[in-house]
C-alpha positions as CSV (number, residue, x, y, z in Angstrom):
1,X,-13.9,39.2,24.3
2,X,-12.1,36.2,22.4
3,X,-13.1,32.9,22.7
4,X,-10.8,29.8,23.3
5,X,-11.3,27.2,20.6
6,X,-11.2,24.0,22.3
7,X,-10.0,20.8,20.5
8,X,-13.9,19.4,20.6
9,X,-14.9,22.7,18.7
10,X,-12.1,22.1,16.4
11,X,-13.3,18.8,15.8
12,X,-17.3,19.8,15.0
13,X,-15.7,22.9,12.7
14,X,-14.1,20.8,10.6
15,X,-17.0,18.7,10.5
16,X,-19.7,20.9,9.5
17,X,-17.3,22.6,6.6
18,X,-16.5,19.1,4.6
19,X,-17.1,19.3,1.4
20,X,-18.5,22.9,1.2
21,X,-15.8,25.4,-1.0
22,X,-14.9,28.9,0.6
23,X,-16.6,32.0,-1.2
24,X,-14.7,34.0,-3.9
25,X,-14.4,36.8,-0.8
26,X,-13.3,34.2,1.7
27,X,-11.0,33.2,-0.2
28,X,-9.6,36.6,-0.9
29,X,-9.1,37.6,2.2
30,X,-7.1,34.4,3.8
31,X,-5.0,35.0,0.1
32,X,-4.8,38.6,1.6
33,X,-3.6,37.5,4.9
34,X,-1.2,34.7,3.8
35,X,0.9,37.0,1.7
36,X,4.1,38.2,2.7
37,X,4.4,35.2,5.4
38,X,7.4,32.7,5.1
39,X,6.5,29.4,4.2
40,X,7.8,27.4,7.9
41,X,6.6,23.9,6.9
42,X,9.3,23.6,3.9
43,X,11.9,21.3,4.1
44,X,15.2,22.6,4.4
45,X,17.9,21.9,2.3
46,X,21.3,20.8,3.3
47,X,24.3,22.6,2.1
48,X,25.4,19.4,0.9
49,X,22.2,19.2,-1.5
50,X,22.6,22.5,-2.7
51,X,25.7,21.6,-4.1
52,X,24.3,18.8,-5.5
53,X,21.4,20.5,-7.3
54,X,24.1,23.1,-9.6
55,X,27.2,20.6,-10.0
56,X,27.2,19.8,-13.6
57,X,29.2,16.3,-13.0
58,X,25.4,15.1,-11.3
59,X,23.3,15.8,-14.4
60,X,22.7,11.8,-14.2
61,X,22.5,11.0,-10.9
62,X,19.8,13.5,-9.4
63,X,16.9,11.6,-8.4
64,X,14.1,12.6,-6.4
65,X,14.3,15.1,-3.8
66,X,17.9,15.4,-4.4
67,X,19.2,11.9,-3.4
68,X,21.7,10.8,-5.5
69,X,19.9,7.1,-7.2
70,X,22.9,4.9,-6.4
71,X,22.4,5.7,-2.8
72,X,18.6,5.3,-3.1
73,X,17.7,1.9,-1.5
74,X,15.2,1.5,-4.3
75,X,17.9,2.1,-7.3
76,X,18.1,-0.8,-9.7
77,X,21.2,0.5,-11.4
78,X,19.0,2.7,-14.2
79,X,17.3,-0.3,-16.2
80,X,14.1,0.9,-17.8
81,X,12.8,-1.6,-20.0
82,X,12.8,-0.1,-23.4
83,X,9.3,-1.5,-23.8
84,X,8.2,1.0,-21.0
85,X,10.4,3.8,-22.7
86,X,8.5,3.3,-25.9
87,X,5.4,3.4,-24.3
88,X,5.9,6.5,-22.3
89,X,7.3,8.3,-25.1
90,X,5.6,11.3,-27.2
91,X,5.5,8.8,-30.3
92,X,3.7,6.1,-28.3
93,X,1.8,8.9,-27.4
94,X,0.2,10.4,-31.1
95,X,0.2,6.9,-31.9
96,X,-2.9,6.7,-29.6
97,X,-4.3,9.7,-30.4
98,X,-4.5,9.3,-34.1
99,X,-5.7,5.5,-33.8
100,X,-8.2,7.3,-31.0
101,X,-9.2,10.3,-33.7
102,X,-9.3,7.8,-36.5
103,X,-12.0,5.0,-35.1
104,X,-13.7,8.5,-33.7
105,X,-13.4,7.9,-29.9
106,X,-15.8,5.0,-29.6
107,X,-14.9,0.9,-29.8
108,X,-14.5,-0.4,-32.8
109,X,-16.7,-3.7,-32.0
110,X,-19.1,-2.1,-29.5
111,X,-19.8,1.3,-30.3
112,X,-20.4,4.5,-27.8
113,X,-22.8,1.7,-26.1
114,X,-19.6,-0.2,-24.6
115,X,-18.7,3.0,-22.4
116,X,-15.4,5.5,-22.5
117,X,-12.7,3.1,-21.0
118,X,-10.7,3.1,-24.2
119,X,-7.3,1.2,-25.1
120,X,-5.5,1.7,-28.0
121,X,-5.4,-2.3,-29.0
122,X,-2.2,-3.1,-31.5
123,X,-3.3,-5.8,-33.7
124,X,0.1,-7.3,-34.7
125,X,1.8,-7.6,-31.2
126,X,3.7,-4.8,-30.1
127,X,6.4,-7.4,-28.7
128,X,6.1,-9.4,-31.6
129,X,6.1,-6.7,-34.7
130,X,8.3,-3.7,-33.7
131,X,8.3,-1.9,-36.8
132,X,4.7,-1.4,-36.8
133,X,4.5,-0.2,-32.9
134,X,4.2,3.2,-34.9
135,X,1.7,2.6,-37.9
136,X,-1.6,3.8,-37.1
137,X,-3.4,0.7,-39.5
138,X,-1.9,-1.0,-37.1
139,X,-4.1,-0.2,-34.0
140,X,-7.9,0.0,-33.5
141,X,-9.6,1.1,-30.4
142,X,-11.2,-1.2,-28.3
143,X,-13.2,-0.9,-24.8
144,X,-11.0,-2.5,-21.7
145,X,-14.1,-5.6,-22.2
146,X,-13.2,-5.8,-25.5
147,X,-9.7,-5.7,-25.7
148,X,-9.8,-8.6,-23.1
149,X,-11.4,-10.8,-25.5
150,X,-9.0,-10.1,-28.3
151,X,-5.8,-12.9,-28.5
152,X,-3.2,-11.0,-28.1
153,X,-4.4,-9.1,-24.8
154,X,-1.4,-9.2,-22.1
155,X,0.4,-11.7,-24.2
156,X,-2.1,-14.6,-24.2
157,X,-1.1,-15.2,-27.7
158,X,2.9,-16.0,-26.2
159,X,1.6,-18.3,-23.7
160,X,0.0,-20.4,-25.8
161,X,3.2,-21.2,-27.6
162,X,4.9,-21.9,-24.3
């Protein structure tokens, strides 16, 4: 005998499984059940886009989900600030780290007592000094409280002059 699921049972279902995880075995079997089925949700791709995707003259001008960026409304005619470049580059990157490793994961002011919300403080500007954006002596870590406090946090030290 099969039962219709109304939308109201639907509705209390899906509230009395929030939160809870499916068993090891559950989830076997709807993996079990799943394969081999085509995937109907997927958005289909235009022939056009295909094209788009393999032509090597578009190596520059892919942007997300296939649209070309100068078409995008959102385009700003590719200008990354090279301050954000630097900063989300794999330098910037071990820069951290090593300043991180160095002071042992902890503020330098505050100790483990000031909490795990860590910044990587520079202590000659980054704006200012741009040879030593790399050099670890440089930097000290600082909880976000304390690195508030310093003078050169968000370019207070700039405004001043202004």
């Amino acid at each position: 005998m099969a039962y219709k699921i109304t939308e109201e049972i639907r509705k209390k279902l899906r509230i009395s499984h929030l939160g809870k995880k499916p068993s090891p075995e559950a989830r076997k079997k709807l993996s079990d059940k799943m394969k081999g089925r085509k995937i109907t949700w997927a958005k289909k791709i235009s022939e056009s886009q295909k094209g788009m995707h393999n032509s090597p003259n578009t190596e520059f001008k892919k942007g997300h989900a296939g649209m070309i960026r100068e078409k995008n409304p959102s385009w700003k005619g590719g200008i990354t600030p090279i301050n954000t470049k630097i900063r989300n580059s794999v330098e910037y990157s071990l820069w951290r780290k090593a300043v991180f490793e160095r002071d042992n994961y902890q503020c330098i002011w505050g100790g483990k007592a000031h909490g795990n919300k860590l910044h990587a403080d520079h202590i000659k500007p980054f704006s200012e000094y741009p040879e030593l954006r790399f050099a670890i002596d440089n930097g000290r870590t600082l909880c976000e409280s304390c690195h508030r406090k310093t003078e050169t946090y968000a370019g207070k030290s700039r405004k001043l002059i202004n």
